[in-house]
N, CA, C and O atoms as a DFTB+ gen file, in Angstrom:
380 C
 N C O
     1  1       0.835      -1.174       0.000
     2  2       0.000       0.000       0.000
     3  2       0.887       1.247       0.000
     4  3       1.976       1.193       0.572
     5  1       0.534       2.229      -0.533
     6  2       1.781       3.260      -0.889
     7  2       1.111       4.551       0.011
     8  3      -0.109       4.689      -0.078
     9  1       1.596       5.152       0.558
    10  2       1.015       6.036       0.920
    11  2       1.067       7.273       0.620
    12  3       2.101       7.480      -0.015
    13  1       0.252       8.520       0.813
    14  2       0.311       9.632      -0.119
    15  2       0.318      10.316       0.688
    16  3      -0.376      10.153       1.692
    17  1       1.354      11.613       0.454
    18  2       2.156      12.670       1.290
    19  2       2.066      13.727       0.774
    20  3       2.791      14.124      -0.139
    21  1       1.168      14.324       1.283
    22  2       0.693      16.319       0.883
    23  2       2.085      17.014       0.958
    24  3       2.824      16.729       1.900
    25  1       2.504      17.967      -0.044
    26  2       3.895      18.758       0.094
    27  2       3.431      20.193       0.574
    28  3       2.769      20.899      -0.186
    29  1       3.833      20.676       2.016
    30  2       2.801      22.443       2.224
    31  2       3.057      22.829       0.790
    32  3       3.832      22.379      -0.054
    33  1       2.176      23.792       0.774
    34  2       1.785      24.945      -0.175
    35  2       3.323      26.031      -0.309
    36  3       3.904      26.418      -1.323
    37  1       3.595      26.255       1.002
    38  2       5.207      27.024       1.050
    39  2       6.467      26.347       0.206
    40  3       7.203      26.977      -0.554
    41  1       6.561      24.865       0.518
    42  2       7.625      23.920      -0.190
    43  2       7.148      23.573      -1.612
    44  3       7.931      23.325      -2.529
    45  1       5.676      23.572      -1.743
    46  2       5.800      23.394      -3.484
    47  2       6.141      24.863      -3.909
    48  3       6.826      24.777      -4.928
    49  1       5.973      26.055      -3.593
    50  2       6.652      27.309      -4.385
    51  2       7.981      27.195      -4.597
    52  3       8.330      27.448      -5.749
    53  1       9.120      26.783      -3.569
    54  2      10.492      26.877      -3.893
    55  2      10.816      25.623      -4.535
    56  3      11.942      25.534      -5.024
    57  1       9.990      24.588      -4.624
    58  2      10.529      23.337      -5.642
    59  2      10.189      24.101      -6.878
    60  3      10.942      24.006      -7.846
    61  1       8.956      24.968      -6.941
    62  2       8.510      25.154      -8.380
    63  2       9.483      26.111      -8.693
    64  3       9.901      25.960      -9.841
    65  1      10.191      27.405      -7.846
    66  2      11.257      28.632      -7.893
    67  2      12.787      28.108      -8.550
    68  3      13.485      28.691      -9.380
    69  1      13.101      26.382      -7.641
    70  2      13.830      26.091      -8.016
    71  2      14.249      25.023      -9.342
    72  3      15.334      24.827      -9.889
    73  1      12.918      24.456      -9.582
    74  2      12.887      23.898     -11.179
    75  2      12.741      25.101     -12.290
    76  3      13.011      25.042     -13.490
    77  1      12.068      26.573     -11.284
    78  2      12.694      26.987     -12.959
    79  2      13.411      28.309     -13.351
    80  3      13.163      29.341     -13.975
    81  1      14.747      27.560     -12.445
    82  2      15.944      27.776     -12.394
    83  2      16.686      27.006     -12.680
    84  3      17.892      27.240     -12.602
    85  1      16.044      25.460     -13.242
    86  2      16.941      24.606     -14.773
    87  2      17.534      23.837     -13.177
    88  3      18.701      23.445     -13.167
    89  1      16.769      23.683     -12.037
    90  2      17.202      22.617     -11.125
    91  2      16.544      21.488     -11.071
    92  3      15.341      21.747     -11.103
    93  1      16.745      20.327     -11.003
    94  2      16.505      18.928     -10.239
    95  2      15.960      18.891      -9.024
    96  3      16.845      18.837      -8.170
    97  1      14.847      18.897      -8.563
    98  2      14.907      18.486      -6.719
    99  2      14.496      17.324      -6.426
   100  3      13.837      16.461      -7.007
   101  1      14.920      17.418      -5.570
   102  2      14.846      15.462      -4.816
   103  2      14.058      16.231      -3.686
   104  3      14.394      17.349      -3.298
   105  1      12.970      15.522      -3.191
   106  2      12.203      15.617      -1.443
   107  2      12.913      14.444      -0.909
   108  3      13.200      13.402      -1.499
   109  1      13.121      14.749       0.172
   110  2      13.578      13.310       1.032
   111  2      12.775      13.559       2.358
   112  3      12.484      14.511       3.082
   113  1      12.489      11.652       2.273
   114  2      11.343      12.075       3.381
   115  2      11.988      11.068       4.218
   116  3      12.660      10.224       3.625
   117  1      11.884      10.990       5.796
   118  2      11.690      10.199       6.780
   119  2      10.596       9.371       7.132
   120  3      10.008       9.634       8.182
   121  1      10.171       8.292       6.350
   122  2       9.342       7.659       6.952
   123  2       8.010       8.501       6.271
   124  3       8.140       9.044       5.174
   125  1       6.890       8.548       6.927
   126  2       5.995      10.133       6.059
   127  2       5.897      11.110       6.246
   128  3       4.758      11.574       6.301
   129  1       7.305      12.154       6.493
   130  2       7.669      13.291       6.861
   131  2       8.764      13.815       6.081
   132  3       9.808      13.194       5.887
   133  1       8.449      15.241       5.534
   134  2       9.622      15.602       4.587
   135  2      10.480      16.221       5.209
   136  3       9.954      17.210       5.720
   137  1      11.760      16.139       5.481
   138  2      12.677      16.024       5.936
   139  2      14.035      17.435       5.665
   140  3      14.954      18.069       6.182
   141  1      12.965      17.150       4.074
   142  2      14.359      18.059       2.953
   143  2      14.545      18.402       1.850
   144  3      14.492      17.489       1.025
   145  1      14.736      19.318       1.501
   146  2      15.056      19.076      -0.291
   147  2      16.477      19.603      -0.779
   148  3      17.278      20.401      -0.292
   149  1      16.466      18.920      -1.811
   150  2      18.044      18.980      -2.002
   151  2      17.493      19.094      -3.779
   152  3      16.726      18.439      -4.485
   153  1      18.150      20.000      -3.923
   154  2      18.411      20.814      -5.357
   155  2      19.861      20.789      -6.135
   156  3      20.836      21.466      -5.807
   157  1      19.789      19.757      -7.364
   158  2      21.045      19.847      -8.163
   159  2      21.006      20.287      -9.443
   160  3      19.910      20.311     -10.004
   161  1      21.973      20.638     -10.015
   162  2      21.599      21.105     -11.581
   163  2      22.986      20.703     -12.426
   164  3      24.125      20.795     -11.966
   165  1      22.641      20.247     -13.740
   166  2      23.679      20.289     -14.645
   167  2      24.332      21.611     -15.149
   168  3      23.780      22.674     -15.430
   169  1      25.830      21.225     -15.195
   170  2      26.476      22.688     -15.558
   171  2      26.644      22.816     -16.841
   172  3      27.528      22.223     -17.459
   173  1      25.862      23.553     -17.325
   174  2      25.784      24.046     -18.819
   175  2      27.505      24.530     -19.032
   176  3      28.056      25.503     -18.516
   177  1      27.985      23.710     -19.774
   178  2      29.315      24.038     -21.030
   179  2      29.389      25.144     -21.209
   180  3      28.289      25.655     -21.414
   181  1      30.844      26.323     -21.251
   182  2      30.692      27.361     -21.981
   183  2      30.643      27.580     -23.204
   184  3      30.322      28.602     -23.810
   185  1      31.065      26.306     -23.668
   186  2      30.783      26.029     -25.388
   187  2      29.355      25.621     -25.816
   188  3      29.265      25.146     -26.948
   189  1      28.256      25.729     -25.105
   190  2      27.074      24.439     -25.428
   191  2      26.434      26.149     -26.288
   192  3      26.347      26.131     -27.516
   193  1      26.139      27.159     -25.704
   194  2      25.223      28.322     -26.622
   195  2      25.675      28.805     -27.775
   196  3      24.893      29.002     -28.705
   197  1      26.947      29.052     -27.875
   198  2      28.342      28.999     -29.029
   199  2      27.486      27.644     -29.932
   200  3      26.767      27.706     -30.929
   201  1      27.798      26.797     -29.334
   202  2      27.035      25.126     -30.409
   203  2      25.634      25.173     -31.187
   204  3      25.291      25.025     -32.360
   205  1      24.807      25.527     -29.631
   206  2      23.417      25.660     -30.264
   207  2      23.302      26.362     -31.707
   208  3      23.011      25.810     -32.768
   209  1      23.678      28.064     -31.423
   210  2      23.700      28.702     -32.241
   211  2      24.224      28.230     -33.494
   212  3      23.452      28.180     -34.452
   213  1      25.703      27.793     -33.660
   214  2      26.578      27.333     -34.785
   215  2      25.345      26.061     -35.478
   216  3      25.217      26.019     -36.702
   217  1      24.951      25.606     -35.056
   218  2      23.793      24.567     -35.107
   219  2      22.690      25.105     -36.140
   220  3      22.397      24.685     -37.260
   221  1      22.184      26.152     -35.406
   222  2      20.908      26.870     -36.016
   223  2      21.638      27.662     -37.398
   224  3      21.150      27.424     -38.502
   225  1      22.248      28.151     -37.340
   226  2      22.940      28.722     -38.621
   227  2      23.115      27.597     -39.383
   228  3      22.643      27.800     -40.502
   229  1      23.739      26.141     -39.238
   230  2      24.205      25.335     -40.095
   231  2      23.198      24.445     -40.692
   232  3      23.558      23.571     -41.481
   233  1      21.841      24.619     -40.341
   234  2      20.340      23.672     -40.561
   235  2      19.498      24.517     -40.676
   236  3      18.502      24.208     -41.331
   237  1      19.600      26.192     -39.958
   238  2      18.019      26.359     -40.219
   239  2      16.961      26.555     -39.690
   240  3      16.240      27.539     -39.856
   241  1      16.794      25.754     -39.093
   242  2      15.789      25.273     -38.319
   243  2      16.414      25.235     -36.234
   244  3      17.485      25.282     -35.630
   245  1      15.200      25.146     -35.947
   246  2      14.970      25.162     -34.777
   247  2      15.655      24.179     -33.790
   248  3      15.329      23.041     -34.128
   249  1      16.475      24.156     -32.700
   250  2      16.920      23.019     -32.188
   251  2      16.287      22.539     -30.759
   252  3      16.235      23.332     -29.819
   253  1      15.699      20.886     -30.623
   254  2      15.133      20.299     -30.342
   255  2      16.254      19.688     -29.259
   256  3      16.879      18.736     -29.727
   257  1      16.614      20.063     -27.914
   258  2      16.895      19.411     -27.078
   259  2      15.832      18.102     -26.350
   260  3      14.616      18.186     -26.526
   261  1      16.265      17.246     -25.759
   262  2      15.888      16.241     -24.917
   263  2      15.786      15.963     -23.464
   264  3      16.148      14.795     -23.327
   265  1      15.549      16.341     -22.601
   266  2      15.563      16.172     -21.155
   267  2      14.358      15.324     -20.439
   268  3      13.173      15.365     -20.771
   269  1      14.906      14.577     -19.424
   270  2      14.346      13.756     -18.325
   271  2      13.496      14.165     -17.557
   272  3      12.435      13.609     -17.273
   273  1      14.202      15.891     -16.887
   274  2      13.423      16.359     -16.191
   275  2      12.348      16.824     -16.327
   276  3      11.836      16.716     -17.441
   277  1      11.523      17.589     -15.132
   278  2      10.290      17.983     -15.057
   279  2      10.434      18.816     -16.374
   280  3      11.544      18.822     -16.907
   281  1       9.276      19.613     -17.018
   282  2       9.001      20.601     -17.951
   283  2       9.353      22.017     -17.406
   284  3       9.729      22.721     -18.343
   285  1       9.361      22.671     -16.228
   286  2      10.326      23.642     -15.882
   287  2      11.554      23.729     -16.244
   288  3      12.233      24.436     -16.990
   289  1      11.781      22.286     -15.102
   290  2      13.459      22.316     -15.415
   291  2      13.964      22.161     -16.917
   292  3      14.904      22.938     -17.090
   293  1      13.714      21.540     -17.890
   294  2      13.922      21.495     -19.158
   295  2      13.947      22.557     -19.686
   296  3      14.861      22.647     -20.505
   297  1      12.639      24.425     -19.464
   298  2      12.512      24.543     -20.089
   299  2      13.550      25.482     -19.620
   300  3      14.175      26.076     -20.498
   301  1      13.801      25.686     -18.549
   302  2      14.730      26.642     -17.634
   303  2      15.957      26.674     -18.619
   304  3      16.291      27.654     -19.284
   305  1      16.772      25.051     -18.601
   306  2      17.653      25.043     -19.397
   307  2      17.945      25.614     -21.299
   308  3      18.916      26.052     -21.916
   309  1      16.606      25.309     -21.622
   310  2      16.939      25.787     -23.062
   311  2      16.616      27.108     -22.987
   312  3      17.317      27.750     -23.769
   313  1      15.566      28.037     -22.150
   314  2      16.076      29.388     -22.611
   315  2      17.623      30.199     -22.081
   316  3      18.159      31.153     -22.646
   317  1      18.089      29.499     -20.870
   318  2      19.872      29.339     -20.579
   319  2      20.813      29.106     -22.299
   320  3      21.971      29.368     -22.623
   321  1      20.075      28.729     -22.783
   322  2      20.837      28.477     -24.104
   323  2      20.874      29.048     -25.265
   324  3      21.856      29.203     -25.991
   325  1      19.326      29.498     -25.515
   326  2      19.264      30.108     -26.773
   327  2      17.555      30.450     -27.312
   328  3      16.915      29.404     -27.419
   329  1      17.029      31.282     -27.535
   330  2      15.712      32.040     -28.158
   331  2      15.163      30.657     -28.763
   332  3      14.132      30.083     -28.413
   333  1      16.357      30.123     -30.049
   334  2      16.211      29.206     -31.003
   335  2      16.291      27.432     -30.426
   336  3      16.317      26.410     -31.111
   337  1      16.311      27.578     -29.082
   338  2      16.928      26.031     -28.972
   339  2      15.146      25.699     -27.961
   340  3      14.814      26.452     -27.046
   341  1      14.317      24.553     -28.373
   342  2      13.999      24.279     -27.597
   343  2      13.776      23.074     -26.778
   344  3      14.295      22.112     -27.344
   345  1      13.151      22.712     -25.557
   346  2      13.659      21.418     -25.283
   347  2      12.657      20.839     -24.521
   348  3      12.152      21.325     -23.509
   349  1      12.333      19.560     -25.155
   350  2      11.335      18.741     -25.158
   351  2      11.634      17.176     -24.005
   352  3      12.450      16.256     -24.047
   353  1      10.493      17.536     -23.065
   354  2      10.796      16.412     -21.887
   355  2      10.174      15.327     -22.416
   356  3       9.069      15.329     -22.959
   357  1      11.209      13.999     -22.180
   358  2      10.922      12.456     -22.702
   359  2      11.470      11.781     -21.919
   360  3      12.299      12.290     -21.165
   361  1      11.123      10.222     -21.853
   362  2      11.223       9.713     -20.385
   363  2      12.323       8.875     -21.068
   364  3      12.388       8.635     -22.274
   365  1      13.204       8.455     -20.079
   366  2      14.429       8.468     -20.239
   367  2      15.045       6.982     -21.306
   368  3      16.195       6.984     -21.744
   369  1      14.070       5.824     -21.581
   370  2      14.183       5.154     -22.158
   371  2      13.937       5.994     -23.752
   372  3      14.507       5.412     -24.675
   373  1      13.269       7.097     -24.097
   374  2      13.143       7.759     -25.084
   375  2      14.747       8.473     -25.756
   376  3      14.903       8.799     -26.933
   377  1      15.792       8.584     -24.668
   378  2      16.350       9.589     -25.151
   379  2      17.467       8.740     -25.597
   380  3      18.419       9.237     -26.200
């Protein structure tokens, strides 16, 4: 039997503040008590917007990133990147 754990109203704003800021959060709970959250993020390359771009000039067209994460965090990351780049959440056997 799984049990289901309300997140306050205060802690879903900074999960939502911090997914879209292109972060990851993990809740960690004790048992059925949240405990914590812990926020990580991938470090965008100083070469990756340099790429995108060189990309869009060399095709044309629009670029279609891939991410795991939530739809914040995804989308956090592609405007970090570029007007032209956008990025589409798929579950991870997809990518």
């Amino acid at each position: 039997m799984q049990t289901v754990i309300l997140i306050p109203k205060n802690l879903q704003s900074k999960i939502s503040e911090l997914e879209s800021e292109g972060k990851t959060v993990v809740t960690v709970f004790l048992e059925d008590k949240i405990i914590g959250v812990i926020a990580v993020a991938d470090i965008i390359r100083e070469n990756a917007k340099n790429i995108v771009k060189q990309l869009y000039l060399l095709i044309g067209k629009e670029i279609t990133l891939l991410g795991v994460d939530n739809e914040r965090t995804v989308k956090a990351i592609a405007k970090k990147l570029d007007n032209k780049c956008f990025f589409r959440r798929c579950h991870l056997k997809e990518k």
